[in-house]
C-alpha positions in Angstrom: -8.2 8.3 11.9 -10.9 7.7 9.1 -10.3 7.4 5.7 -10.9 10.2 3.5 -13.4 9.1 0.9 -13.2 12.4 -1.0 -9.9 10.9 -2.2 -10.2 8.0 -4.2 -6.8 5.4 -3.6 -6.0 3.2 -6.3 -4.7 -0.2 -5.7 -4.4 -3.9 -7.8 -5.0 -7.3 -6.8 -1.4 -8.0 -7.2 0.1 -6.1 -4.9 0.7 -6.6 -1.5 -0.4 -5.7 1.6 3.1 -4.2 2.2 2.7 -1.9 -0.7 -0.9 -1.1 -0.4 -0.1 0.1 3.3 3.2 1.8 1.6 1.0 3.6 -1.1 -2.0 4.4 0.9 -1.5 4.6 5.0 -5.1 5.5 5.4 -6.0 1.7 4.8 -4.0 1.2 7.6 -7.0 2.3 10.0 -9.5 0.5 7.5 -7.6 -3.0 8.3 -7.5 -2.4 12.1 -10.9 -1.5 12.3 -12.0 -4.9 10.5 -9.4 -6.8 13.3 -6.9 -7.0 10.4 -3.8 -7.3 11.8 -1.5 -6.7 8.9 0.8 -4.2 10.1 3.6 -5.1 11.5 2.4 -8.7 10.2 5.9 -10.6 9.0 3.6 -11.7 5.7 2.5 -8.5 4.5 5.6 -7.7 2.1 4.3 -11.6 0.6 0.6 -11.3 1.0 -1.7 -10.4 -1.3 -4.9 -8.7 -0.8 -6.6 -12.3 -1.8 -4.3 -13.9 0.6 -5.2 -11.5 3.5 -8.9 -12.3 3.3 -8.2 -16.4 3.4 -5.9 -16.1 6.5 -8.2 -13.8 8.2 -11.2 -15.7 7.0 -13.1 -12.7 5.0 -14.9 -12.9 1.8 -12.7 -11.7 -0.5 -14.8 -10.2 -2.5 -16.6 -8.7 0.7 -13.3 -7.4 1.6 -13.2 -5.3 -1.9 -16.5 -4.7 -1.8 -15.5 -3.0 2.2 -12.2 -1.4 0.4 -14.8 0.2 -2.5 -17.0 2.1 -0.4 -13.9 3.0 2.3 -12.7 5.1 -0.6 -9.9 2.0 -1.9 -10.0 1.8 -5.9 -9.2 -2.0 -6.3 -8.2 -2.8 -10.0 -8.2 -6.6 -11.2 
């Protein structure tokens, strides 16, 4: 499953990985495919998308920058 980037989602800095997943499941594939393992992860209802990059070691703002161009809106 790829994400559709005819569709543009729309997510902040604030919210979590729990809601992000919630609001837009085609991240879901986007995360895997960069070995992010954050379904099913116990943190994701507390993580943040900043807190997702330092635990999995990414850039964060590689990470948005990745999101961006997958399609992922990411508002400050």
């Amino acid at each position: 499953m790829s994400i559709d980037t005819t569709k543009k989602f729309e997510v902040s800095l604030e919210m979590t990985m729990d809601d992000i997943m919630s609001k837009s499941p085609e991240v879901i594939s986007f995360l895997l495919k960069n070995k992010m393992h954050c379904v099913g992860c116990l943190l994701t209802p507390f993580h943040t998308i900043s807190d997702a990059a330092f635990e999995h070691e990414i850039d964060e703002d590689a990470l948005i920058a990745q999101l961006k161009v997958a399609g992922i809106i990411v508002k400050a």
